[in-house]
N, CA, C and O atoms as a Maestro MAE file, in Angstrom:
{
 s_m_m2io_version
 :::
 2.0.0
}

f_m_ct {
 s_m_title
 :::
 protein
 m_atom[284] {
  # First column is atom index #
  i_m_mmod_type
  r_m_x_coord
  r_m_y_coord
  r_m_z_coord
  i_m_residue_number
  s_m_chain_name
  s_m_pdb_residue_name
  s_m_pdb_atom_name
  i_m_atomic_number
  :::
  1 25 -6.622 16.957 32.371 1 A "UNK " " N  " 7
  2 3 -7.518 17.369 31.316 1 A "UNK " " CA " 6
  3 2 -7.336 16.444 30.110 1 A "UNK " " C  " 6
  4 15 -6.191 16.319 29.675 1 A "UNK " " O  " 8
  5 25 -8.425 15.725 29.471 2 A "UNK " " N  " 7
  6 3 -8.051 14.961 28.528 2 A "UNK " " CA " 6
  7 2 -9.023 16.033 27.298 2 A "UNK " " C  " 6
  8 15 -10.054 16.699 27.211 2 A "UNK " " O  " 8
  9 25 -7.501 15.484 26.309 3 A "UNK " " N  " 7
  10 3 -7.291 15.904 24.963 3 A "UNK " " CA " 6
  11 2 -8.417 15.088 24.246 3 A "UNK " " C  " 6
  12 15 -8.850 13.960 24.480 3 A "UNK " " O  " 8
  13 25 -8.746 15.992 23.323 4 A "UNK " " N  " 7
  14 3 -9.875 15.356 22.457 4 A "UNK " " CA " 6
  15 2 -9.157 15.178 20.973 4 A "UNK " " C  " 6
  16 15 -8.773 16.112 20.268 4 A "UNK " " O  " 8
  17 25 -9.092 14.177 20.751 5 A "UNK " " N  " 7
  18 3 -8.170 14.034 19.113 5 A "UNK " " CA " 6
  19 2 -9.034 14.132 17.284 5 A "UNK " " C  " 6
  20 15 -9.367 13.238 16.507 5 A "UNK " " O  " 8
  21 25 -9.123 15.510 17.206 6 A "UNK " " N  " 7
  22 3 -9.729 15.990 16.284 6 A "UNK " " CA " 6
  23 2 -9.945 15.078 15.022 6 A "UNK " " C  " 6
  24 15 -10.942 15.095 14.299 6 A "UNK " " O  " 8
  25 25 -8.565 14.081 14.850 7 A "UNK " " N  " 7
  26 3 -8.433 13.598 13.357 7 A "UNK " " CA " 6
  27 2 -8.739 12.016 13.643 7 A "UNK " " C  " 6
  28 15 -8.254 11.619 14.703 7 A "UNK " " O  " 8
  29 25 -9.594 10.867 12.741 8 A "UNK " " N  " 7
  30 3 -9.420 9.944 12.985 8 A "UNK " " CA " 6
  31 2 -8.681 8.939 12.063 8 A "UNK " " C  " 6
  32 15 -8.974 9.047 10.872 8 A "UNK " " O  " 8
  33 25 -7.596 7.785 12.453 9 A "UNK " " N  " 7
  34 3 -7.043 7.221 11.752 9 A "UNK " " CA " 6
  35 2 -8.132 6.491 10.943 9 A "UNK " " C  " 6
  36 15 -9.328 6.716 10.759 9 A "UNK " " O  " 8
  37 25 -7.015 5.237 10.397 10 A "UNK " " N  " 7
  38 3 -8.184 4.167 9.231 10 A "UNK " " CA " 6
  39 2 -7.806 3.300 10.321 10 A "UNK " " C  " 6
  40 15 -8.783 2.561 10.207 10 A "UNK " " O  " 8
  41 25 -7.119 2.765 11.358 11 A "UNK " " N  " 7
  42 3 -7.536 2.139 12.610 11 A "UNK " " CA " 6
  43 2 -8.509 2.054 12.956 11 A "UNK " " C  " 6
  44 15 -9.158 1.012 12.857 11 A "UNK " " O  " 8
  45 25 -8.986 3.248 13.538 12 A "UNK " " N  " 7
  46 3 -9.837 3.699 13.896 12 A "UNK " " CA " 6
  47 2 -11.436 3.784 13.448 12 A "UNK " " C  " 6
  48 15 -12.480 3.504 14.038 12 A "UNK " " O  " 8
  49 25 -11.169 4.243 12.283 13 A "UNK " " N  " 7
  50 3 -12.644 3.974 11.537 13 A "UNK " " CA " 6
  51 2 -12.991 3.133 11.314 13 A "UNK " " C  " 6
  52 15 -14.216 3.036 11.245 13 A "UNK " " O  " 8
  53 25 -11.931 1.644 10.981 14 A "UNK " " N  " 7
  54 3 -12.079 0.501 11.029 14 A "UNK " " CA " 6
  55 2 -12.729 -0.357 12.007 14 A "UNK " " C  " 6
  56 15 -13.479 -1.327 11.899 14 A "UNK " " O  " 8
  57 25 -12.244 0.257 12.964 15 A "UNK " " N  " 7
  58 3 -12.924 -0.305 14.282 15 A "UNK " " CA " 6
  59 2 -14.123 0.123 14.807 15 A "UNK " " C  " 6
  60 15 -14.908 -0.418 15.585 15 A "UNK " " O  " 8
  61 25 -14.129 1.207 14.239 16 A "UNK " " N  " 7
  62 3 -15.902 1.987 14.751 16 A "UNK " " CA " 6
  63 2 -16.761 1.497 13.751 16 A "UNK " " C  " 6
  64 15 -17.945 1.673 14.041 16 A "UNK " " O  " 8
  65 25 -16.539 0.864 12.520 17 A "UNK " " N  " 7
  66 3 -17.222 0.410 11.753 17 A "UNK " " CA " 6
  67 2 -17.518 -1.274 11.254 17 A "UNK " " C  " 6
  68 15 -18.619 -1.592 10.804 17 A "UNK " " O  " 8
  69 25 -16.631 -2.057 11.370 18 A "UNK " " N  " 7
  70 3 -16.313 -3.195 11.664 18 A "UNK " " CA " 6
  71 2 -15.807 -3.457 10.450 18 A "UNK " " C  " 6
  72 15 -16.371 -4.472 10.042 18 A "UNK " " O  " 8
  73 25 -14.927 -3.007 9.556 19 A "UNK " " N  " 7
  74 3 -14.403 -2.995 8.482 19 A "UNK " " CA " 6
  75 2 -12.785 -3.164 8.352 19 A "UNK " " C  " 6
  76 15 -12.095 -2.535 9.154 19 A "UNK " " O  " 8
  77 25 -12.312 -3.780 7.622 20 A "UNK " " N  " 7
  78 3 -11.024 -3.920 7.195 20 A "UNK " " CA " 6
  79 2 -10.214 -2.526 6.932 20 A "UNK " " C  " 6
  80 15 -10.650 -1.646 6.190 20 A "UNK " " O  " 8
  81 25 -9.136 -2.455 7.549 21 A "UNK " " N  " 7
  82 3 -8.467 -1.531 7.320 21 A "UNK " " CA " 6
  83 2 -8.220 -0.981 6.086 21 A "UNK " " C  " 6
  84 15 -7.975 0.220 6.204 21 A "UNK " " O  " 8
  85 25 -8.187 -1.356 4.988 22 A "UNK " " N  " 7
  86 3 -8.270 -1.125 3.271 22 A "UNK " " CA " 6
  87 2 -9.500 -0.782 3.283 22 A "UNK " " C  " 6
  88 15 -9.240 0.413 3.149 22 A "UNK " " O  " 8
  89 25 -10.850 -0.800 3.337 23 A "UNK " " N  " 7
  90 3 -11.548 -0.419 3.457 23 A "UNK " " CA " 6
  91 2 -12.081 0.959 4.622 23 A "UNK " " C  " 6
  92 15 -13.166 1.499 4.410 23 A "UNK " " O  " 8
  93 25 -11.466 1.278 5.456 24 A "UNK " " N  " 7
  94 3 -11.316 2.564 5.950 24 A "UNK " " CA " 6
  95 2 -10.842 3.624 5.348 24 A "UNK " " C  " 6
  96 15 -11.353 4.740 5.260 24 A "UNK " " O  " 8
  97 25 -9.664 3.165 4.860 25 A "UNK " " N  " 7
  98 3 -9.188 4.014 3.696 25 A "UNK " " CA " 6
  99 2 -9.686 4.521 2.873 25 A "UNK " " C  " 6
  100 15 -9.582 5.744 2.780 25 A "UNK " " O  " 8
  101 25 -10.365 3.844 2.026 26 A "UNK " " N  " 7
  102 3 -11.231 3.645 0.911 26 A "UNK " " CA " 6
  103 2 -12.333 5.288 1.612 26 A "UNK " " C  " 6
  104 15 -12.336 6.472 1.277 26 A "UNK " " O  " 8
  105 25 -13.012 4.597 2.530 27 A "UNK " " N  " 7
  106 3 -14.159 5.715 3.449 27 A "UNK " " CA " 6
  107 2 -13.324 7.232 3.365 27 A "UNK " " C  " 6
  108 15 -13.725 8.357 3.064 27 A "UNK " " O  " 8
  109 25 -12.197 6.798 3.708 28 A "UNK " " N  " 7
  110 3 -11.541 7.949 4.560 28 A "UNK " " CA " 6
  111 2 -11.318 9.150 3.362 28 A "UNK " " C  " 6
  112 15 -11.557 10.323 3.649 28 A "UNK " " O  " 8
  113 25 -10.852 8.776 2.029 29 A "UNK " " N  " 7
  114 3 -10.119 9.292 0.780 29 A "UNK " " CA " 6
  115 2 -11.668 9.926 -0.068 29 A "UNK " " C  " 6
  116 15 -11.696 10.936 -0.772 29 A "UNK " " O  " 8
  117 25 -12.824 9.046 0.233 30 A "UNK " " N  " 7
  118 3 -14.197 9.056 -0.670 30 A "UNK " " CA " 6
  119 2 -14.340 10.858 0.903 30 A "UNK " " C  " 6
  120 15 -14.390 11.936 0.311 30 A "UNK " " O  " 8
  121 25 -14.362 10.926 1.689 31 A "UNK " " N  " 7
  122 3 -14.669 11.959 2.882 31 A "UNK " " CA " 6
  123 2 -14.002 12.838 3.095 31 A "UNK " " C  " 6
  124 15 -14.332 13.863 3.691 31 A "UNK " " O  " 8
  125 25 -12.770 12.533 2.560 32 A "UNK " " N  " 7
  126 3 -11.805 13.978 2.789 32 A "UNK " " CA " 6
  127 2 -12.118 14.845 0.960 32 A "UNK " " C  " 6
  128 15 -12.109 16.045 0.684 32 A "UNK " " O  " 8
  129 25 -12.377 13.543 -0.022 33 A "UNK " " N  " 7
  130 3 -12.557 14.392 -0.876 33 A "UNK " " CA " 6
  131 2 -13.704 15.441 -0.884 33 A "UNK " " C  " 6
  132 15 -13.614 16.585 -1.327 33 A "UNK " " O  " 8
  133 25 -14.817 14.854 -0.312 34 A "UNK " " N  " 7
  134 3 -15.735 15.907 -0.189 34 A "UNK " " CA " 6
  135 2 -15.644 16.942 0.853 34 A "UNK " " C  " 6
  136 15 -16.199 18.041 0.841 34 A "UNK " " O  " 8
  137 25 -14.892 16.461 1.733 35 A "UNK " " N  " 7
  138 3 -14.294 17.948 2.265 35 A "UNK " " CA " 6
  139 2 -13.352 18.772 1.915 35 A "UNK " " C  " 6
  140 15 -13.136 19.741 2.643 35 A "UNK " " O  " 8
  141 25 -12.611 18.582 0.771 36 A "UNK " " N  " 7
  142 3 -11.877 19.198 -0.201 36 A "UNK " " CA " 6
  143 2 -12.507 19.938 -1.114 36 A "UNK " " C  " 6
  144 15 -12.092 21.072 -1.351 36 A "UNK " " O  " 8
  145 25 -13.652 19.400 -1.799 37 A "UNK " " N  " 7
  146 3 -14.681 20.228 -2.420 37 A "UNK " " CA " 6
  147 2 -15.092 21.462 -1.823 37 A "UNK " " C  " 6
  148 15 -15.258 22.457 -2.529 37 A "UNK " " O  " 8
  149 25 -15.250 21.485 -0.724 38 A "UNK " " N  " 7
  150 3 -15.901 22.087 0.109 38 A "UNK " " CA " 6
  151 2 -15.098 23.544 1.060 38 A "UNK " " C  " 6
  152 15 -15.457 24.157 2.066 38 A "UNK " " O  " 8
  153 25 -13.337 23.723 -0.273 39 A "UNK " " N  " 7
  154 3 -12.675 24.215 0.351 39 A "UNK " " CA " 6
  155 2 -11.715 23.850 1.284 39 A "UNK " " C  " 6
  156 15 -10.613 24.393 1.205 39 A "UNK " " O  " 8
  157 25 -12.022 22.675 2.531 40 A "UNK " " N  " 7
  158 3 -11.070 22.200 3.533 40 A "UNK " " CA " 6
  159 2 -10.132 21.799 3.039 40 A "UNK " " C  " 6
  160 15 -9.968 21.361 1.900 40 A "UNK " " O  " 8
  161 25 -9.166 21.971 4.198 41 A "UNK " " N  " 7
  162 3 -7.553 20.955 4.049 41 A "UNK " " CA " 6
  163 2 -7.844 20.116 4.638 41 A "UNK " " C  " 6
  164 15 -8.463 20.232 5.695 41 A "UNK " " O  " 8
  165 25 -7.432 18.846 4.052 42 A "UNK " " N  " 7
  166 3 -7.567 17.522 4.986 42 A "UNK " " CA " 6
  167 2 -6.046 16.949 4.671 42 A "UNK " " C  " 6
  168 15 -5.225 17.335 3.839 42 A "UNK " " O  " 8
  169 25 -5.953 15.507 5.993 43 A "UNK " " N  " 7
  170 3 -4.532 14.964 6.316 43 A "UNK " " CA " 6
  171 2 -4.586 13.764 5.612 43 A "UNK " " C  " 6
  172 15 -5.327 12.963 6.182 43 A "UNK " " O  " 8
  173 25 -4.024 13.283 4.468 44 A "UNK " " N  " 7
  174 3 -4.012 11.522 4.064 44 A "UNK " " CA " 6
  175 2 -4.055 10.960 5.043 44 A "UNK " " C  " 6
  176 15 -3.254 11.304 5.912 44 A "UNK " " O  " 8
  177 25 -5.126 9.716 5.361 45 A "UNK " " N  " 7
  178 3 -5.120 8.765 5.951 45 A "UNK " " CA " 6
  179 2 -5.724 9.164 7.466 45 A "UNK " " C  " 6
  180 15 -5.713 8.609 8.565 45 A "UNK " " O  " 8
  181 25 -6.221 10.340 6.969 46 A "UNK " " N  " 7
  182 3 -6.724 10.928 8.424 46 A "UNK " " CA " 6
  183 2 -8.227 11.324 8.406 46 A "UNK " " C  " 6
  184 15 -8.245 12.013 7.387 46 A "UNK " " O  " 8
  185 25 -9.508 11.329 8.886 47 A "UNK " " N  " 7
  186 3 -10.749 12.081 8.682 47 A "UNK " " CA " 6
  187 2 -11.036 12.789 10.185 47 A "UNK " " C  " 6
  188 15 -10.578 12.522 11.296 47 A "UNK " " O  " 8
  189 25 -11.907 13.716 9.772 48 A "UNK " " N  " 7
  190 3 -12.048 14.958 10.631 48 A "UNK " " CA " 6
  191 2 -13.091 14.480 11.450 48 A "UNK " " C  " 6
  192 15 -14.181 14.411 10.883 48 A "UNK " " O  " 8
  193 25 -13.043 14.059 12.878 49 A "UNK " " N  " 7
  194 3 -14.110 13.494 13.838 49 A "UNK " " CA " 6
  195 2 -15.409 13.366 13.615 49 A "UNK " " C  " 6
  196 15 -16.187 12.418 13.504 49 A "UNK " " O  " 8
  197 25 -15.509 14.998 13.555 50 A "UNK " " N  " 7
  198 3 -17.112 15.343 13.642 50 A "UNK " " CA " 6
  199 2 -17.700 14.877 11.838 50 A "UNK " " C  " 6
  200 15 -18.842 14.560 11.503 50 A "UNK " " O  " 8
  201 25 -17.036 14.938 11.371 51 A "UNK " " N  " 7
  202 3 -17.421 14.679 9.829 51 A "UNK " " CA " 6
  203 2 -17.729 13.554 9.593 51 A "UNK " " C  " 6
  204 15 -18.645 13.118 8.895 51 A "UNK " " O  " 8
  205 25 -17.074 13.120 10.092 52 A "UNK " " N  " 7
  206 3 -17.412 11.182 10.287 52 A "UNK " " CA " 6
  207 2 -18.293 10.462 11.284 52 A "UNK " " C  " 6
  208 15 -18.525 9.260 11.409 52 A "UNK " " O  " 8
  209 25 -18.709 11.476 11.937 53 A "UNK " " N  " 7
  210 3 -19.793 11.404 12.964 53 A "UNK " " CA " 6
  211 2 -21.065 11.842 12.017 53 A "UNK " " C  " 6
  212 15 -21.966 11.035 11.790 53 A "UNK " " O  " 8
  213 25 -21.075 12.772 11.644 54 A "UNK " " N  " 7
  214 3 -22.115 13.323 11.012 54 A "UNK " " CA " 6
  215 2 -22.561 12.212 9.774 54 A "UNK " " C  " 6
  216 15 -23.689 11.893 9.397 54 A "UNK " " O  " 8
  217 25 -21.620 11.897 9.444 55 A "UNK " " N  " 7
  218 3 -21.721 11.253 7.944 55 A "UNK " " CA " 6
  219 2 -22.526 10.022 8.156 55 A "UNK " " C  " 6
  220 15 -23.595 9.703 7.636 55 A "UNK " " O  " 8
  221 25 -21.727 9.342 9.105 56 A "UNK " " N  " 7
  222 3 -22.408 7.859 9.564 56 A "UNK " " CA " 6
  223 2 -23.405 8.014 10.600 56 A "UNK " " C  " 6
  224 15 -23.893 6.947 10.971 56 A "UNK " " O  " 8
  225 25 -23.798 8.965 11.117 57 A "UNK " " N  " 7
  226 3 -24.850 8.940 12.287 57 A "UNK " " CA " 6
  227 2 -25.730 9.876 11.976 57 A "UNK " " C  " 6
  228 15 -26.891 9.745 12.364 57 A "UNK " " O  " 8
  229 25 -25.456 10.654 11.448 58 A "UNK " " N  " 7
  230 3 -26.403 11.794 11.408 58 A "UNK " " CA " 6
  231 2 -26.229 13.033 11.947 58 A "UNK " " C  " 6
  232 15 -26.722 14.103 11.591 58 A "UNK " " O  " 8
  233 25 -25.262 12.716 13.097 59 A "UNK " " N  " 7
  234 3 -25.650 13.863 13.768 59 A "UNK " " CA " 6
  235 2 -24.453 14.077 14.384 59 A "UNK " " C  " 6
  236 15 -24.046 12.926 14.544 59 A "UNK " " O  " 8
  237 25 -23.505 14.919 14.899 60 A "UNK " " N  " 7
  238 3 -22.670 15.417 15.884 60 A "UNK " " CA " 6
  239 2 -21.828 13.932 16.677 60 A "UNK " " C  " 6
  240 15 -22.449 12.916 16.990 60 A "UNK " " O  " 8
  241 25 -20.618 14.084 16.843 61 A "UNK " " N  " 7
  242 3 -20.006 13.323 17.572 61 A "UNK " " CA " 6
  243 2 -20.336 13.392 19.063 61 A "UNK " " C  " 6
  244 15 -20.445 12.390 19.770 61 A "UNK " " O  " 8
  245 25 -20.513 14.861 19.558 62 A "UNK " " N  " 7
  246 3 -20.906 14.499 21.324 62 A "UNK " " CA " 6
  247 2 -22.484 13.452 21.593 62 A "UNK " " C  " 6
  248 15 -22.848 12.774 22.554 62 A "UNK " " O  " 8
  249 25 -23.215 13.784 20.033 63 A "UNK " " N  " 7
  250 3 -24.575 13.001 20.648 63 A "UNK " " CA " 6
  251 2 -24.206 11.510 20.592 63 A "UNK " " C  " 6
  252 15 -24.867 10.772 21.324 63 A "UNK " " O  " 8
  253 25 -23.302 10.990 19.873 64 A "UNK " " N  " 7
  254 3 -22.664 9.846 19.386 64 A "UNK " " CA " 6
  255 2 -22.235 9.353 20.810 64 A "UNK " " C  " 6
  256 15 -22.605 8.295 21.320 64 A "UNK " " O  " 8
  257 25 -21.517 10.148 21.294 65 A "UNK " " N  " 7
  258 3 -20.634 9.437 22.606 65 A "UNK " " CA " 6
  259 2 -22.018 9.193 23.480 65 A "UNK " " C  " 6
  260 15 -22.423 8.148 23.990 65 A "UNK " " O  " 8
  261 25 -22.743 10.826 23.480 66 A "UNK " " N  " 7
  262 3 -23.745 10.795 24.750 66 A "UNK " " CA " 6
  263 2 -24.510 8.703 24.494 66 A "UNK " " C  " 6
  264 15 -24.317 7.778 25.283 66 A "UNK " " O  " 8
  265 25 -25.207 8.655 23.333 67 A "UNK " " N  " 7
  266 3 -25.382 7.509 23.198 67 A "UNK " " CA " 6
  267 2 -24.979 6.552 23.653 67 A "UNK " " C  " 6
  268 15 -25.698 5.616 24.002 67 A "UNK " " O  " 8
  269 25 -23.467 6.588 23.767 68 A "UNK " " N  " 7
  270 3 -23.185 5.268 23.678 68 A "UNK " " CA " 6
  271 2 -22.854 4.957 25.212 68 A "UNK " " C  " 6
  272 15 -22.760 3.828 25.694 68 A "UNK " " O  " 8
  273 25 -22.699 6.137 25.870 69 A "UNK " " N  " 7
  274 3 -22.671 5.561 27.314 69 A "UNK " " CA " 6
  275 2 -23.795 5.475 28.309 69 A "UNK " " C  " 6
  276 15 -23.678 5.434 29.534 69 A "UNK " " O  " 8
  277 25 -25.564 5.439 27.174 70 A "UNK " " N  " 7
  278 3 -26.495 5.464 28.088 70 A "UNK " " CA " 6
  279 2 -26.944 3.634 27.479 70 A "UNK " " C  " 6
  280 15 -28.018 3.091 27.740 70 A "UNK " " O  " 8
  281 25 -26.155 3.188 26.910 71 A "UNK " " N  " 7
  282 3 -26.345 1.912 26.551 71 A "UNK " " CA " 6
  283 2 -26.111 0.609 27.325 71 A "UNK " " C  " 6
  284 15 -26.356 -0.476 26.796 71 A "UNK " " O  " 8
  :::
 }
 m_bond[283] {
  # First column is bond index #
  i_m_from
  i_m_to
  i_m_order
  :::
  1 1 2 1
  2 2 3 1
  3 3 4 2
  4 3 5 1
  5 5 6 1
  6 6 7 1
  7 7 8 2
  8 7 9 1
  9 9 10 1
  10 10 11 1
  11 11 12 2
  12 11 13 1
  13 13 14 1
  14 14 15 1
  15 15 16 2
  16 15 17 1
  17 17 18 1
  18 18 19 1
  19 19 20 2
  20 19 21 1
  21 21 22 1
  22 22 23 1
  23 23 24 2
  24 23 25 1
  25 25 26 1
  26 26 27 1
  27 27 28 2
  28 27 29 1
  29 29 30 1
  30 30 31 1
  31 31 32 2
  32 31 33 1
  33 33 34 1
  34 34 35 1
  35 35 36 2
  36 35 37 1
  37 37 38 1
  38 38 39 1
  39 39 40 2
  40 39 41 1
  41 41 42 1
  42 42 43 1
  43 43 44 2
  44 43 45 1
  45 45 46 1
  46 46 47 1
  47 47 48 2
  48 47 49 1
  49 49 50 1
  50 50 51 1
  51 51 52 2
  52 51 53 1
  53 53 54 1
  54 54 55 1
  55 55 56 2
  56 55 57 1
  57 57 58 1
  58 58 59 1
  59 59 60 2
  60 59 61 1
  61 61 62 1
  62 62 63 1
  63 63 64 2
  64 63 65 1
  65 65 66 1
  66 66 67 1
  67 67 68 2
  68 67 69 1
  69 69 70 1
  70 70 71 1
  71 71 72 2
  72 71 73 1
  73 73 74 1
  74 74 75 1
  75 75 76 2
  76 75 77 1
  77 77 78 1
  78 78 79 1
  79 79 80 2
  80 79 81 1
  81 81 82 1
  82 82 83 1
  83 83 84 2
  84 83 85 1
  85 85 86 1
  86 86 87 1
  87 87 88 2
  88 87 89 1
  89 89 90 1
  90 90 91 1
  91 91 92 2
  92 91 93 1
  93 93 94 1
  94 94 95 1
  95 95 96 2
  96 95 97 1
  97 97 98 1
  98 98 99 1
  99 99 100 2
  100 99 101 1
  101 101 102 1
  102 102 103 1
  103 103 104 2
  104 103 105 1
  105 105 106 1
  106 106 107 1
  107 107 108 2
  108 107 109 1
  109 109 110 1
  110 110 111 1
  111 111 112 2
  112 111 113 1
  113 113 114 1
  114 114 115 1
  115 115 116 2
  116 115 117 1
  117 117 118 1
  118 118 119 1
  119 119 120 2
  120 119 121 1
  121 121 122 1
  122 122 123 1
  123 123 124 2
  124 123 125 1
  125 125 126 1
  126 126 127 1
  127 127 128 2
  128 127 129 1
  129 129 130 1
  130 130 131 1
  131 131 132 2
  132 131 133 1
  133 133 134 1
  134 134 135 1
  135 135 136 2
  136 135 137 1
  137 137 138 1
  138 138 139 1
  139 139 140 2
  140 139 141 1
  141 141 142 1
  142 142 143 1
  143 143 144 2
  144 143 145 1
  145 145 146 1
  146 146 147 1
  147 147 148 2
  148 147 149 1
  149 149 150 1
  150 150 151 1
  151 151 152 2
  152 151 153 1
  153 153 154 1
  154 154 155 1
  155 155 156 2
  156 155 157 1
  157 157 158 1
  158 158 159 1
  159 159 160 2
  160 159 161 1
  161 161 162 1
  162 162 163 1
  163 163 164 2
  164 163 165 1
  165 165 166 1
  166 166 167 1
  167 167 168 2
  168 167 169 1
  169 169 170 1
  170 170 171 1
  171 171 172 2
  172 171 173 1
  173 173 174 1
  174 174 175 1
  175 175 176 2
  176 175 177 1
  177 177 178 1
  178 178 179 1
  179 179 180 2
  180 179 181 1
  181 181 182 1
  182 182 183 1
  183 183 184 2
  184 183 185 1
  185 185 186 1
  186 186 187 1
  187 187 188 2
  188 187 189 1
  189 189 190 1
  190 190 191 1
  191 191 192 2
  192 191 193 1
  193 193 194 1
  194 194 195 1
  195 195 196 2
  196 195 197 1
  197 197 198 1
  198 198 199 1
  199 199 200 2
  200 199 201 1
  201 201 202 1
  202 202 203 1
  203 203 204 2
  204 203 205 1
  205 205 206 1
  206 206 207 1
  207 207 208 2
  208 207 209 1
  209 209 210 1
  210 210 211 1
  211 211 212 2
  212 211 213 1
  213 213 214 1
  214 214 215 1
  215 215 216 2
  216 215 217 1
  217 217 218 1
  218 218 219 1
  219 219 220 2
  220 219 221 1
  221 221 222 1
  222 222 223 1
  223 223 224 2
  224 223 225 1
  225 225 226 1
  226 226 227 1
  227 227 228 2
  228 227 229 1
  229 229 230 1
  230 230 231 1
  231 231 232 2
  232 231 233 1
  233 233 234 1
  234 234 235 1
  235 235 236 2
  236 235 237 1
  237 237 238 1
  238 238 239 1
  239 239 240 2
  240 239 241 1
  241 241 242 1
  242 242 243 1
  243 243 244 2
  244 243 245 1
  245 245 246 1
  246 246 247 1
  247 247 248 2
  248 247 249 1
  249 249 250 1
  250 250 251 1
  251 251 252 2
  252 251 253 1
  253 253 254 1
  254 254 255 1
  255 255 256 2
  256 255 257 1
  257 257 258 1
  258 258 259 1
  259 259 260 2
  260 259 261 1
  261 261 262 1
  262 262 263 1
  263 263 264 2
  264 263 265 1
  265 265 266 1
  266 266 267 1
  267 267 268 2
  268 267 269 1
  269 269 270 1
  270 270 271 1
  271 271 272 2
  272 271 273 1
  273 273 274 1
  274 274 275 1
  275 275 276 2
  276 275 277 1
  277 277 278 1
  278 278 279 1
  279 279 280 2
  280 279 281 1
  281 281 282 1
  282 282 283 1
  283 283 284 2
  :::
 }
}
């Protein structure tokens, strides 16, 4: 059974975005704050999957994946 990993690094966002790691950060701190507004706990240096799916796509992380493997 594979694990689905809720939180994404600045690795990570870096790489889904084509951006410098200092600059993920940057994304990551501007996204958790507004999910802090919003009541949530968030992790330094960490953003919440679907939030970052939503944010940059529009829409849901599963339609994100569905996408990308009909490409």
């Amino acid at each position: 059974m594979t694990q689905v990993k809720l939180l994404m690094t600045a690795d990570e966002v870096a790489e889904t975005l084509g951006v410098s790691t200092q600059t993920a950060y940057r994304i990551i701190r501007t996204l958790n704050a507004e999910l802090e507004a919003k009541g949530y706990l968030t992790v330094t240096g960490r953003v919440n999957r679907k939030f970052f799916a939503e944010k940059f796509y529009g829409f849901p992380e599963s339609e994100v994946r569905d996408n990308a493997r009909v490409s």
